[in-house]
PDB file with one MODEL, atoms N, CA, C and O in Angstrom:
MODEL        1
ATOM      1  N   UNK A   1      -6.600  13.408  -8.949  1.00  0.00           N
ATOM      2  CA  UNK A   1      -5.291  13.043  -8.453  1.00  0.00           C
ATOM      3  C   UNK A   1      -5.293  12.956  -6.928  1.00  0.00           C
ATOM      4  O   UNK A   1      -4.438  12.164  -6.530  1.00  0.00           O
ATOM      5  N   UNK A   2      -5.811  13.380  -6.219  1.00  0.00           N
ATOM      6  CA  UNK A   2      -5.845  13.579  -4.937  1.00  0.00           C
ATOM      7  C   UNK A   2      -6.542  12.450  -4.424  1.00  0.00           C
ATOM      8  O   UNK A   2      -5.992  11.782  -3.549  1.00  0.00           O
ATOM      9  N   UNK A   3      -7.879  12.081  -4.915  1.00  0.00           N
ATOM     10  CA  UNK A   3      -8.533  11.021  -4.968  1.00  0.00           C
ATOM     11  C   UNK A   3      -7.212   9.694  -4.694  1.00  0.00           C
ATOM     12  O   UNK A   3      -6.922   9.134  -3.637  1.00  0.00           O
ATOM     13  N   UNK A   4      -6.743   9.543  -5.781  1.00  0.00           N
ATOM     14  CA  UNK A   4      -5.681   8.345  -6.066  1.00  0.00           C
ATOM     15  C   UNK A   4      -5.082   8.560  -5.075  1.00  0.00           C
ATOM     16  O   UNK A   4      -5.328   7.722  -4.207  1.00  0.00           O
ATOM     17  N   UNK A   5      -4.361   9.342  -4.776  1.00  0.00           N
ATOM     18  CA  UNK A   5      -3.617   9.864  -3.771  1.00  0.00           C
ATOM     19  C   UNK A   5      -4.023   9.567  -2.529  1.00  0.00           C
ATOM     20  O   UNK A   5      -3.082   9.569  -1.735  1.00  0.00           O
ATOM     21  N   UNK A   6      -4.908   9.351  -2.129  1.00  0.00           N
ATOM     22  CA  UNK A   6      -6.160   9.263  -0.093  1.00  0.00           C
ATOM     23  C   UNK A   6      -5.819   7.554  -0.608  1.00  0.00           C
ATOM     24  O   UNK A   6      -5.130   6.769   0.042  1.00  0.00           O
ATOM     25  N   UNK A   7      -6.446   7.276  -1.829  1.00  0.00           N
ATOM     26  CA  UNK A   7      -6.244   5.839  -2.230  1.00  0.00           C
ATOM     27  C   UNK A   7      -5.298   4.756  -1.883  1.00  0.00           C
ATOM     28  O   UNK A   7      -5.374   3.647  -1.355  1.00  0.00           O
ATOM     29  N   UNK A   8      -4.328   5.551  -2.411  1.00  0.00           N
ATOM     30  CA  UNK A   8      -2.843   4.784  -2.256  1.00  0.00           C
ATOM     31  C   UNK A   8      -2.543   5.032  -0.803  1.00  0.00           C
ATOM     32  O   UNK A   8      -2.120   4.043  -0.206  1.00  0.00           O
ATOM     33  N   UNK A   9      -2.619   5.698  -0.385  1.00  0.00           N
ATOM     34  CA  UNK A   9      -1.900   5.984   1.034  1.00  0.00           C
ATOM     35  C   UNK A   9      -3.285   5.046   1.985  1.00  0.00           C
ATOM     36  O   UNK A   9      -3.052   4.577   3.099  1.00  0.00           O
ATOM     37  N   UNK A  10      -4.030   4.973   1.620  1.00  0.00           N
ATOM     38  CA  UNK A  10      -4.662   3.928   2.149  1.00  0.00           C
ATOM     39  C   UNK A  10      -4.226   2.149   2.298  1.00  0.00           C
ATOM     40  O   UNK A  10      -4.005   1.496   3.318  1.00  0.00           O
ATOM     41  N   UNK A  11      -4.217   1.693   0.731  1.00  0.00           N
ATOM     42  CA  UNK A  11      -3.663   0.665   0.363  1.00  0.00           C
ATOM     43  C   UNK A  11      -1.988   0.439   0.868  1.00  0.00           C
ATOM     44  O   UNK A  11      -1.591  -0.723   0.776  1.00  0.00           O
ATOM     45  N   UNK A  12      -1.038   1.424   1.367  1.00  0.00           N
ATOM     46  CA  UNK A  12       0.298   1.555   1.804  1.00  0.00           C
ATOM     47  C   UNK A  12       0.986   1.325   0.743  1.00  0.00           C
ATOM     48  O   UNK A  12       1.819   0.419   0.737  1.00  0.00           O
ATOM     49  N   UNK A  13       0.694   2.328  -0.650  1.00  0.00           N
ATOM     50  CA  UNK A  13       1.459   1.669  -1.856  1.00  0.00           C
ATOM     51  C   UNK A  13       2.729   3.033  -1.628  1.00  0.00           C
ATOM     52  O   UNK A  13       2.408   4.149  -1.222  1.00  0.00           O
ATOM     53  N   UNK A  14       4.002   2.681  -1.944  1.00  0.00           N
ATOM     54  CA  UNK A  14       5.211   3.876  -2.090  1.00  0.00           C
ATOM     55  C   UNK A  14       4.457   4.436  -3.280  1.00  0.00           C
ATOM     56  O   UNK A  14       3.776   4.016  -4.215  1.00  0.00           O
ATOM     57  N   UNK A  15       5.245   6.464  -2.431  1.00  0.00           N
ATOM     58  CA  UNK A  15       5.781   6.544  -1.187  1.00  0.00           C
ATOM     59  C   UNK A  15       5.018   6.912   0.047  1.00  0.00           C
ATOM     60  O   UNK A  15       5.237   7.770   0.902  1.00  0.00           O
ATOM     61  N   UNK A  16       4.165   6.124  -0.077  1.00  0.00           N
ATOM     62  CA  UNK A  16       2.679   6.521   1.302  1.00  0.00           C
ATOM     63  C   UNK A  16       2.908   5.137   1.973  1.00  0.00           C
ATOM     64  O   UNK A  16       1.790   4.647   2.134  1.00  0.00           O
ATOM     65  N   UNK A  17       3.839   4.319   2.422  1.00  0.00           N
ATOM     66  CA  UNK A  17       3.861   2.866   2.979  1.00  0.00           C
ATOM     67  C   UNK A  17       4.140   3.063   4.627  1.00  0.00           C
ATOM     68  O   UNK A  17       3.808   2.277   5.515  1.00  0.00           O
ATOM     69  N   UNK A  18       4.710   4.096   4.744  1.00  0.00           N
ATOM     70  CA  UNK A  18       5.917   3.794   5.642  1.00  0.00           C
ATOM     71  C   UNK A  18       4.582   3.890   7.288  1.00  0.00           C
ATOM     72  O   UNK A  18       5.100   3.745   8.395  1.00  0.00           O
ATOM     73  N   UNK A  19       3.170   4.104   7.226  1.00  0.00           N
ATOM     74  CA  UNK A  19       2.518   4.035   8.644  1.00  0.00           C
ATOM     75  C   UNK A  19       2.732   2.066   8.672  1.00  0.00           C
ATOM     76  O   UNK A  19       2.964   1.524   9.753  1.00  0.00           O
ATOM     77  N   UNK A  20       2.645   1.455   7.731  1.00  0.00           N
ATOM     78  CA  UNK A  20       2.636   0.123   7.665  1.00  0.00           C
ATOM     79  C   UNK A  20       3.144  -0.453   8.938  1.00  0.00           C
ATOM     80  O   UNK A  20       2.509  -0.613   9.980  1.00  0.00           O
ATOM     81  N   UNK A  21       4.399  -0.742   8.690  1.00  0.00           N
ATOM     82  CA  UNK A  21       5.396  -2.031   9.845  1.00  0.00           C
ATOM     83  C   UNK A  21       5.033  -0.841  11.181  1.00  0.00           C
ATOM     84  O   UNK A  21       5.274  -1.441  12.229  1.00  0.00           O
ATOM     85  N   UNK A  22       4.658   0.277  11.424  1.00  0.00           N
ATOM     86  CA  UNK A  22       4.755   0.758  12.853  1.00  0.00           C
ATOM     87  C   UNK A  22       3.290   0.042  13.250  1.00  0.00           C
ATOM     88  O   UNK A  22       3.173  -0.365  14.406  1.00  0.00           O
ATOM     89  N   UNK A  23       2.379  -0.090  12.490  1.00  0.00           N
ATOM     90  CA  UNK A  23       0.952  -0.444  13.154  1.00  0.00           C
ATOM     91  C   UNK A  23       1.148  -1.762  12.918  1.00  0.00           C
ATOM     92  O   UNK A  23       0.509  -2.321  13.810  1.00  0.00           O
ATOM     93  N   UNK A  24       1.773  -2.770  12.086  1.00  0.00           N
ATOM     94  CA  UNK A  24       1.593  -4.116  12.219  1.00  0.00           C
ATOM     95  C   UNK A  24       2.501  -4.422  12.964  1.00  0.00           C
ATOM     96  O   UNK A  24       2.184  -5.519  13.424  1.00  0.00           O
ATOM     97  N   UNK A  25       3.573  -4.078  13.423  1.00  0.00           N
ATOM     98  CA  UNK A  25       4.347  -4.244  14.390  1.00  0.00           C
ATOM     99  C   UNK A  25       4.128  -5.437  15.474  1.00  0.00           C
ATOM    100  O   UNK A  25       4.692  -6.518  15.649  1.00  0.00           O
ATOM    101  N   UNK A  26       2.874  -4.645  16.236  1.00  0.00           N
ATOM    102  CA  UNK A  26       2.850  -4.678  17.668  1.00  0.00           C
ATOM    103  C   UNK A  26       1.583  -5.352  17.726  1.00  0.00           C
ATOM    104  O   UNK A  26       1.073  -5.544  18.829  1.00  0.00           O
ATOM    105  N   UNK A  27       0.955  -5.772  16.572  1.00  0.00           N
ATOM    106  CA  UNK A  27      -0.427  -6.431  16.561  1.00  0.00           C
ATOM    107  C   UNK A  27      -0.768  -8.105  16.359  1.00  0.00           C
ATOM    108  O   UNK A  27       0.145  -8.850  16.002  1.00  0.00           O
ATOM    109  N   UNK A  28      -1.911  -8.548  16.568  1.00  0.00           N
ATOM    110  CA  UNK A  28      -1.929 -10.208  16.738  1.00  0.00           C
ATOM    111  C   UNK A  28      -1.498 -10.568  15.148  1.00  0.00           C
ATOM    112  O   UNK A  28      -1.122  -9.800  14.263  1.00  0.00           O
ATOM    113  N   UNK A  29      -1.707 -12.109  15.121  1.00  0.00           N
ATOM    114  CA  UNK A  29      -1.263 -12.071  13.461  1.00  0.00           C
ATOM    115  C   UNK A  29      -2.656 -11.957  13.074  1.00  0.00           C
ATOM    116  O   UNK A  29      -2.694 -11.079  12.212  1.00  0.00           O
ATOM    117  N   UNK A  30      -3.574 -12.319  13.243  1.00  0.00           N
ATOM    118  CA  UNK A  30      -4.898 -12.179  12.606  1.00  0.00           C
ATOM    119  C   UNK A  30      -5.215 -10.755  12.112  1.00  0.00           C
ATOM    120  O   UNK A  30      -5.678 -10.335  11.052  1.00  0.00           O
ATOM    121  N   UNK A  31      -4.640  -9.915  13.709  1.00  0.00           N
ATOM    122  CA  UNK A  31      -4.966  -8.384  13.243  1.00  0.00           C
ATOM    123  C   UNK A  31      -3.998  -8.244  11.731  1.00  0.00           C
ATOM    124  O   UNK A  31      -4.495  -8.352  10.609  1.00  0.00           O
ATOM    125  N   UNK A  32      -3.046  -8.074  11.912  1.00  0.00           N
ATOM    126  CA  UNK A  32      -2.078  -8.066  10.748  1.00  0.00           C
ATOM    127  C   UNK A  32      -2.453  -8.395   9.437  1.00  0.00           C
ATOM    128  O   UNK A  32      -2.254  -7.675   8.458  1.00  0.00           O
ATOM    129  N   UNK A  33      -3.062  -9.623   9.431  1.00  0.00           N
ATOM    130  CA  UNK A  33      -3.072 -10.168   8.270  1.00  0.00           C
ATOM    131  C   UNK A  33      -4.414  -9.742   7.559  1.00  0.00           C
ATOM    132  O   UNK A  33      -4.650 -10.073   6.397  1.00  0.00           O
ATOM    133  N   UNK A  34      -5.359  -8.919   8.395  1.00  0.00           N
ATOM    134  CA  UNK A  34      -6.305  -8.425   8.201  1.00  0.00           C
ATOM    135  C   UNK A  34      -6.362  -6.902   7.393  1.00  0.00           C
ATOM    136  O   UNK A  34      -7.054  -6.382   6.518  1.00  0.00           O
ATOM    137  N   UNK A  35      -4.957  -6.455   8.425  1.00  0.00           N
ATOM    138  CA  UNK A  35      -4.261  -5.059   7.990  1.00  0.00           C
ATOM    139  C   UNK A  35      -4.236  -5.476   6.539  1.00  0.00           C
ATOM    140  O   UNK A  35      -5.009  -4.979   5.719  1.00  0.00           O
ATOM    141  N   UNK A  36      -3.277  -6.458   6.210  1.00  0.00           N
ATOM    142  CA  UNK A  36      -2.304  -6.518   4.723  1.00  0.00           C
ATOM    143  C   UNK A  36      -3.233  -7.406   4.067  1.00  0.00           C
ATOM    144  O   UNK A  36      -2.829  -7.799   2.973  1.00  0.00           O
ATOM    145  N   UNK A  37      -4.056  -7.716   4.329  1.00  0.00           N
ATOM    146  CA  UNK A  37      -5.193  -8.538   2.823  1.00  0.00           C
ATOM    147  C   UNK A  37      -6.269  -7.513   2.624  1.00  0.00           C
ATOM    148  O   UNK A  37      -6.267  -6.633   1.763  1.00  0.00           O
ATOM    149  N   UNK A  38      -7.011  -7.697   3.356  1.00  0.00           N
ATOM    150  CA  UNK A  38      -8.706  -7.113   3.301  1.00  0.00           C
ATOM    151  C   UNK A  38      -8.658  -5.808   3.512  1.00  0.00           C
ATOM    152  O   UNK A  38      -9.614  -5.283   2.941  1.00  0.00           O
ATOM    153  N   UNK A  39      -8.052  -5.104   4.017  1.00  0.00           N
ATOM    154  CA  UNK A  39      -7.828  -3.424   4.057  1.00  0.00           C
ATOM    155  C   UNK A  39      -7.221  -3.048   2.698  1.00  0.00           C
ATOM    156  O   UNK A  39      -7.099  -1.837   2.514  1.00  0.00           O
ATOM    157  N   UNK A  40      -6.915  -3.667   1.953  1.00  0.00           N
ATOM    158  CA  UNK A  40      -5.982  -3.278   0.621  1.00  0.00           C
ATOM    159  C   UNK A  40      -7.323  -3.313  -0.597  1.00  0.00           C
ATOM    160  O   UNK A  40      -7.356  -2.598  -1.598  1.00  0.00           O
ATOM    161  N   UNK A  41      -8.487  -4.444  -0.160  1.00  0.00           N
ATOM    162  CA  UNK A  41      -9.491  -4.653  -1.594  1.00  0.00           C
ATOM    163  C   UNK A  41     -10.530  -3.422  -1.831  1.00  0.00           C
ATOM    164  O   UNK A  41     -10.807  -3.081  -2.982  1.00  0.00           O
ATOM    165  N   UNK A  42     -11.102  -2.759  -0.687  1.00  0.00           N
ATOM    166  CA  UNK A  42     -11.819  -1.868  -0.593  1.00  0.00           C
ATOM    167  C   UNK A  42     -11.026  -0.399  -1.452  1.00  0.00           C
ATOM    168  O   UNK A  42     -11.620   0.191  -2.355  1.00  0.00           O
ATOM    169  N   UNK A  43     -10.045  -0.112  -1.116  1.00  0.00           N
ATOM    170  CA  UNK A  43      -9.265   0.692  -1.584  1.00  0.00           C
ATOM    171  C   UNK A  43      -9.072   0.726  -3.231  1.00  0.00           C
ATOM    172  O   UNK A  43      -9.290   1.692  -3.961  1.00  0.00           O
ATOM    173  N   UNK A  44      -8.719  -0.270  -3.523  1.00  0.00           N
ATOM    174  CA  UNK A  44      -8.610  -0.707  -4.973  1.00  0.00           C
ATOM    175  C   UNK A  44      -9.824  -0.899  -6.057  1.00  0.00           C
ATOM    176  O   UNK A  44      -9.836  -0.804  -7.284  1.00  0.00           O
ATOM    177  N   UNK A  45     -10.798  -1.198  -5.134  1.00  0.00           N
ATOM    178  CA  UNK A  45     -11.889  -1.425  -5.838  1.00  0.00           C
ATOM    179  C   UNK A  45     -12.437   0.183  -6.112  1.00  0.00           C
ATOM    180  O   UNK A  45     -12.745   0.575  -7.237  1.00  0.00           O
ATOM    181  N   UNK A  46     -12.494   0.925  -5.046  1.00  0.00           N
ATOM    182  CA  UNK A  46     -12.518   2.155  -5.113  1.00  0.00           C
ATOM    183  C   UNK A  46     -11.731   3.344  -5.803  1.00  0.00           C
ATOM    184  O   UNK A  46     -12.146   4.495  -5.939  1.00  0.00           O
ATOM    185  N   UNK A  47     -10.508   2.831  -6.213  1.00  0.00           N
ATOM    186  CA  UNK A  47      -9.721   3.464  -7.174  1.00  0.00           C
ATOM    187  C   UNK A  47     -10.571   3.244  -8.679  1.00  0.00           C
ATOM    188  O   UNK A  47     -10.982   4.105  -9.457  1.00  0.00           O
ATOM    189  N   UNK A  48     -10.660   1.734  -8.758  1.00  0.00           N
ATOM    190  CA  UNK A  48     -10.852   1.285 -10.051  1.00  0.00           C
ATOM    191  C   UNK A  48     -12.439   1.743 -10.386  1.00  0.00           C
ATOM    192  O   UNK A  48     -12.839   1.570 -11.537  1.00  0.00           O
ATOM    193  N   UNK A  49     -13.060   2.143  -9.694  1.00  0.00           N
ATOM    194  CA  UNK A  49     -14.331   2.296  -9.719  1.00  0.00           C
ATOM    195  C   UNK A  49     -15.179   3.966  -9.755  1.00  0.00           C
ATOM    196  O   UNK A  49     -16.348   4.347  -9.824  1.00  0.00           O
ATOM    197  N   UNK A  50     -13.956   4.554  -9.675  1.00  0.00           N
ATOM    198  CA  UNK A  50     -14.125   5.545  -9.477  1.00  0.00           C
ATOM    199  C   UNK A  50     -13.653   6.511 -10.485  1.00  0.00           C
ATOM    200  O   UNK A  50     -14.405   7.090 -11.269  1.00  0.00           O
ATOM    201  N   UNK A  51     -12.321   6.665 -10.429  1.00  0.00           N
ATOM    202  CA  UNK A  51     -11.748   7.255 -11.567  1.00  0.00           C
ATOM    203  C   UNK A  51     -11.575   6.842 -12.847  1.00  0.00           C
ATOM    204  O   UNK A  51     -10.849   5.897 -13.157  1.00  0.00           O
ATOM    205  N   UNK A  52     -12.185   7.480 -13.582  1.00  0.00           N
ATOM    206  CA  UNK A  52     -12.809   7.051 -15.072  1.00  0.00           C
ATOM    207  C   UNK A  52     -11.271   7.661 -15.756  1.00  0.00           C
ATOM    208  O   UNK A  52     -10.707   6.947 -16.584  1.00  0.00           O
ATOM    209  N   UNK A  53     -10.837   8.593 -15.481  1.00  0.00           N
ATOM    210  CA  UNK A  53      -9.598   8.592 -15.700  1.00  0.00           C
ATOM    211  C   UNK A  53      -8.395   8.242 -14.888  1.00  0.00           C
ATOM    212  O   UNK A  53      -7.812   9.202 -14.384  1.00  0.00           O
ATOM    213  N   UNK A  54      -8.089   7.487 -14.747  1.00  0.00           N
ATOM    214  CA  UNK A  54      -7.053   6.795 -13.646  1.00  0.00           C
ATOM    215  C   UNK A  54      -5.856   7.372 -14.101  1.00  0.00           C
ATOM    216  O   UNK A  54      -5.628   7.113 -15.282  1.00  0.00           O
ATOM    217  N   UNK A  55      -4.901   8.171 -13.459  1.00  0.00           N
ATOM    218  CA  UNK A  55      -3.387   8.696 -13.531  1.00  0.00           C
ATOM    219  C   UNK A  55      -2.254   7.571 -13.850  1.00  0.00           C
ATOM    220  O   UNK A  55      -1.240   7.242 -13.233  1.00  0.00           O
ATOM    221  N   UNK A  56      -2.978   7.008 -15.356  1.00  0.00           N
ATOM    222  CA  UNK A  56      -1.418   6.100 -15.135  1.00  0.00           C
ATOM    223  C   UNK A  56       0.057   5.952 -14.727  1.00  0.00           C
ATOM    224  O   UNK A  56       0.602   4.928 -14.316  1.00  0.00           O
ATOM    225  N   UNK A  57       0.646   7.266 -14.933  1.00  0.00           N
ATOM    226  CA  UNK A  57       1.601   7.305 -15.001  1.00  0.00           C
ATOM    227  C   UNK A  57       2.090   7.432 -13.235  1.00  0.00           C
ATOM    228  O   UNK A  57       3.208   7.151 -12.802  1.00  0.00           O
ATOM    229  N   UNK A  58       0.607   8.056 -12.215  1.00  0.00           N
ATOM    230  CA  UNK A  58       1.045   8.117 -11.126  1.00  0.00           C
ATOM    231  C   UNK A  58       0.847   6.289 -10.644  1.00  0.00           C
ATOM    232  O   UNK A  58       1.532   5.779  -9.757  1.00  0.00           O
ATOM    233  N   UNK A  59       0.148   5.789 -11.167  1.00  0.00           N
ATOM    234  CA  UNK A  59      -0.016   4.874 -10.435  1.00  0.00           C
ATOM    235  C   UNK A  59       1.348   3.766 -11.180  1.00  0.00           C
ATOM    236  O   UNK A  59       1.850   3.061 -10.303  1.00  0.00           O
ATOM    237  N   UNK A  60       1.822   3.595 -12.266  1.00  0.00           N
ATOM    238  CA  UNK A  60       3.127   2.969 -12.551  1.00  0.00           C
ATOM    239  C   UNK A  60       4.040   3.216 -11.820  1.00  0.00           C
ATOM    240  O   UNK A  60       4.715   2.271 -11.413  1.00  0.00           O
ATOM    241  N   UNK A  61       4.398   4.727 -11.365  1.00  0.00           N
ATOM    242  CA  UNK A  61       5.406   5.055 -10.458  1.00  0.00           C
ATOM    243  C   UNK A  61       5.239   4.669  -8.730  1.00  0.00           C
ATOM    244  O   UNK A  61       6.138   4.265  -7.993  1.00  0.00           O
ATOM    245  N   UNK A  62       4.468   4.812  -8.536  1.00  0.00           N
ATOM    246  CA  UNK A  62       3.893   4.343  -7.090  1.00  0.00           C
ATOM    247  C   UNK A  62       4.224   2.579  -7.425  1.00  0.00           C
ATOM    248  O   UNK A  62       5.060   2.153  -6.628  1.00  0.00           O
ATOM    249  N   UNK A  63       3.701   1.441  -8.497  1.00  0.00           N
ATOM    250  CA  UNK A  63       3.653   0.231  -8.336  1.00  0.00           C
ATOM    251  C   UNK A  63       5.518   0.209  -9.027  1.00  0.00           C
ATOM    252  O   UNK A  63       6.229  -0.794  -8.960  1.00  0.00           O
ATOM    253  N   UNK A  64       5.811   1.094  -9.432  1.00  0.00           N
ATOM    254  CA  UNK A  64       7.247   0.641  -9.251  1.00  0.00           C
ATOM    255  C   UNK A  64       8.424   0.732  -8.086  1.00  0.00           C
ATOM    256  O   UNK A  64       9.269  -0.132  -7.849  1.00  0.00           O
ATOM    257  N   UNK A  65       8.239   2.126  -7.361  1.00  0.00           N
ATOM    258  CA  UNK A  65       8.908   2.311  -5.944  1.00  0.00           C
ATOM    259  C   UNK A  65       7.943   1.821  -5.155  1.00  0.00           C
ATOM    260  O   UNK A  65       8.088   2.580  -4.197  1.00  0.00           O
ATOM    261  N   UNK A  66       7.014   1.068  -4.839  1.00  0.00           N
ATOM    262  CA  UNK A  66       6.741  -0.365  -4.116  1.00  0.00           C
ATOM    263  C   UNK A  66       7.337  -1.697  -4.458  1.00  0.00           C
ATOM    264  O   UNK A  66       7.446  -2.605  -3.635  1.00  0.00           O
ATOM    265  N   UNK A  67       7.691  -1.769  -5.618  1.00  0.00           N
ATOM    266  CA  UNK A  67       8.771  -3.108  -5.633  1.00  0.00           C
ATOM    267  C   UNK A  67       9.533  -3.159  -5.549  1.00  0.00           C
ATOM    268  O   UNK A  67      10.103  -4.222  -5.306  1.00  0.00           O
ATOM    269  N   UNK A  68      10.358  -1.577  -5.743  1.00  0.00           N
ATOM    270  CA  UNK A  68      12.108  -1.524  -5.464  1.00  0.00           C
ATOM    271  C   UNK A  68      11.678  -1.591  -4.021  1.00  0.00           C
ATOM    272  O   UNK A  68      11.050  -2.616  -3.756  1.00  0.00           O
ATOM    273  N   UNK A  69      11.862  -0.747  -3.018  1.00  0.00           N
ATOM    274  CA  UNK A  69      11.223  -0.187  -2.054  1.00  0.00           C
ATOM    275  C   UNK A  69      10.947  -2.015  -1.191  1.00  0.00           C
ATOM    276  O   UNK A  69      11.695  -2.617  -0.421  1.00  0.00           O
ATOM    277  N   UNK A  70      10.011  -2.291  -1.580  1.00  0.00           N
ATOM    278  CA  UNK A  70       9.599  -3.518  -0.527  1.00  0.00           C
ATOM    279  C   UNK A  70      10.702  -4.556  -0.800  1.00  0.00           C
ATOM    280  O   UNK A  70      11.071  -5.447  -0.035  1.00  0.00           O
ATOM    281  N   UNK A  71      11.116  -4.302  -1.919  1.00  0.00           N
ATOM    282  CA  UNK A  71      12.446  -5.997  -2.133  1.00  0.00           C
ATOM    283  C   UNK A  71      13.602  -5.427  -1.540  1.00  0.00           C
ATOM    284  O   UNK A  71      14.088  -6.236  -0.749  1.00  0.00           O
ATOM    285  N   UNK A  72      14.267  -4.324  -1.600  1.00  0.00           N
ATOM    286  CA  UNK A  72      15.337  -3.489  -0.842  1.00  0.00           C
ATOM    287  C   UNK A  72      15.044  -4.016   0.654  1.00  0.00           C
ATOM    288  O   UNK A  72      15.731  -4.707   1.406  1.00  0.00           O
ATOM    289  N   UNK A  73      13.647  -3.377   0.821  1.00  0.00           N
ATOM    290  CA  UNK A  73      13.652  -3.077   2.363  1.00  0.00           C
ATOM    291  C   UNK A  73      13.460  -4.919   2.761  1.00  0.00           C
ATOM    292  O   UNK A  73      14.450  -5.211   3.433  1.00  0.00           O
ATOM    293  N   UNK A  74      13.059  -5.479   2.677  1.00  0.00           N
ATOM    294  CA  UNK A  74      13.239  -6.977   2.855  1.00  0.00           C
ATOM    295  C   UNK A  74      14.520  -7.562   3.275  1.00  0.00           C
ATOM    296  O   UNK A  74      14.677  -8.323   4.230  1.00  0.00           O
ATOM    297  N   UNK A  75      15.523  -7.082   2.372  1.00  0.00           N
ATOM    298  CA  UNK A  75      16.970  -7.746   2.319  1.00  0.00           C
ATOM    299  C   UNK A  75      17.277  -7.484   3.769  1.00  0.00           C
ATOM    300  O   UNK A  75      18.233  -8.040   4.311  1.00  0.00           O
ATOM    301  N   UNK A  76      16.499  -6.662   4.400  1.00  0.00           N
ATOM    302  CA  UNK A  76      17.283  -6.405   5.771  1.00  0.00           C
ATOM    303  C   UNK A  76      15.994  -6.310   6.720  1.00  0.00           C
ATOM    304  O   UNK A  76      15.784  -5.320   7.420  1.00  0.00           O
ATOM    305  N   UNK A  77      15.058  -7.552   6.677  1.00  0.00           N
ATOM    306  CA  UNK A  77      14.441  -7.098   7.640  1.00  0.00           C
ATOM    307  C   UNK A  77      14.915  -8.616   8.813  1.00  0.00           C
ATOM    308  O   UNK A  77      15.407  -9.671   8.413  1.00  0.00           O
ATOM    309  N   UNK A  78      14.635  -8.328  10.020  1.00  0.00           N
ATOM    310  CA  UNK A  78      15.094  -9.339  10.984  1.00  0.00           C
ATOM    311  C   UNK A  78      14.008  -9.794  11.663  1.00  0.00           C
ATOM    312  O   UNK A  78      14.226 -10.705  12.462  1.00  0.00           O
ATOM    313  N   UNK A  79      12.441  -9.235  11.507  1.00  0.00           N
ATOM    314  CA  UNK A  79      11.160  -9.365  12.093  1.00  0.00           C
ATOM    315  C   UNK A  79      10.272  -9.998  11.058  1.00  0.00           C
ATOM    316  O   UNK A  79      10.071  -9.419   9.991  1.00  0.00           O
ATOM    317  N   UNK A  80       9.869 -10.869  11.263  1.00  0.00           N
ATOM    318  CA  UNK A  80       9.103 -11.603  10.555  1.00  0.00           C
ATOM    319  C   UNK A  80       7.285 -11.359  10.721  1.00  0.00           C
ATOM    320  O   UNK A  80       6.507 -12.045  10.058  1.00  0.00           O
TER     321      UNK A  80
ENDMDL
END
């Protein structure tokens, strides 16, 4: 569990997201887009590759308060 846990908060999945918009903030778009694509596959691959028992139920709850969570927080963002 802890494993998953370093995991997710890696990948910025809720409720481990929130270092996200402070570090992409202020960065080029290349950096950014580097942040939010290719920093996310290593992570995942490493979840999936690793834990032979994967915490479903933590990881449903995490991929569900990332979609409330990111579509909420959207409705009001003014920074593109």
């Amino acid at each position: 569990t802890i494993i998953t846990l370093a995991l997710m908060m890696k990948m910025a999945a809720a409720p481990f997201h929130f270092w996200l918009p402070e570090v992409s903030q202020g960065t080029t778009t290349m950096t950014t887009l580097t942040i939010l694509t290719w920093q996310k596959i290593a992570p995942l691959t490493i979840l999936l590759n690793t834990n032979n028992k994967i915490n479903t139920p933590l990881i449903l709850l995490s991929a569900t308060l990332s979609i409330i969570i990111g579509g909420l927080g959207g409705l009001n963002q003014t920074q593109l």
